[in-house]
C-alpha positions in Angstrom: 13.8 -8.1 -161.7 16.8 -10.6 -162.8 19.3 -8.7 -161.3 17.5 -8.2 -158.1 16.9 -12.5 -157.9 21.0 -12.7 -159.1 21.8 -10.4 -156.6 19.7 -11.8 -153.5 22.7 -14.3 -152.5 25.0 -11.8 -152.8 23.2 -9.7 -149.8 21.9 -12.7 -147.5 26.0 -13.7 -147.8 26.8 -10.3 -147.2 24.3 -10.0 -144.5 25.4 -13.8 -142.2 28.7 -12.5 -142.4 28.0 -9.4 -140.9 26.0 -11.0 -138.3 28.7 -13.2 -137.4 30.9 -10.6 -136.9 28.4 -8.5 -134.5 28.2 -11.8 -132.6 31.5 -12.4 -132.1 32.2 -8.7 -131.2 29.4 -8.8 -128.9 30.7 -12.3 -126.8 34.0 -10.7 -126.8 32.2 -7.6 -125.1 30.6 -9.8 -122.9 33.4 -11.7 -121.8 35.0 -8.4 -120.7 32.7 -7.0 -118.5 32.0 -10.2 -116.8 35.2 -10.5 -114.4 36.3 -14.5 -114.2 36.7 -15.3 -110.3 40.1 -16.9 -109.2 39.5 -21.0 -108.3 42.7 -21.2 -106.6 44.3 -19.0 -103.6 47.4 -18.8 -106.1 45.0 -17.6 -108.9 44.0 -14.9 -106.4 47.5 -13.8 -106.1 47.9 -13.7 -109.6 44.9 -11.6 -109.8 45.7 -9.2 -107.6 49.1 -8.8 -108.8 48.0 -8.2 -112.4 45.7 -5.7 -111.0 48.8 -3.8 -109.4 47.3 -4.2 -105.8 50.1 -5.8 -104.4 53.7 -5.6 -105.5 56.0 -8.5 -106.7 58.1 -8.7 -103.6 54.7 -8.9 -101.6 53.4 -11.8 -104.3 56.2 -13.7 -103.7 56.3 -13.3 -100.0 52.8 -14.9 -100.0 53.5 -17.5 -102.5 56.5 -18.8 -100.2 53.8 -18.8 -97.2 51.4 -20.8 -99.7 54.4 -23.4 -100.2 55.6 -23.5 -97.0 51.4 -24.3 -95.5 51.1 -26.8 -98.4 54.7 -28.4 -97.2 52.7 -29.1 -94.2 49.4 -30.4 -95.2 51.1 -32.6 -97.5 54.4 -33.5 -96.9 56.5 -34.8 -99.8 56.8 -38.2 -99.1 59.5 -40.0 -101.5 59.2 -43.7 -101.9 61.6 -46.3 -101.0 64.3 -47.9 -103.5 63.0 -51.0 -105.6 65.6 -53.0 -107.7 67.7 -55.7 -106.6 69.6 -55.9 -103.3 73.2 -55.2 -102.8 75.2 -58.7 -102.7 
């Protein structure tokens, strides 16, 4: 009977640990089966060239498109000179 009370928090320690390790197995299971979705239309690009469904040439084809679009929408627009005047 002793040894069965001395050994008790040998086999609930034995046991968490074990239970932690199933849970962390099974969220790393979960987390691959459930596909993240792309926020961004270069995340897409990213996905889909990871995914081999387009080729690098094609990738960055569509990434120069992406710059050239956003080029448009937002034009760089450098600010003028501060600092003292030529004399």
């Amino acid at each position: 009977m002793l040894i069965a009370i001395c050994a008790l928090p040998a086999v609930f320690d034995w046991y968490d640990e074990a239970k932690k390790h199933r849970d962390v197995a099974e969220a790393k299971e979960l987390a691959a089966t459930v596909p993240s979705r792309p926020e961004s239309l270069e995340g897409v690009l990213v996905a889909q060239l990871t995914a081999d469904e387009i080729n690098r040439g094609q990738y960055i084809r569509a990434m120069a498109k992406v710059a050239a679009r956003d080029d448009e929408r937002h034009p760089l627009a450098v600010p003028p000179e501060t600092g003292a005047a030529d004399v």
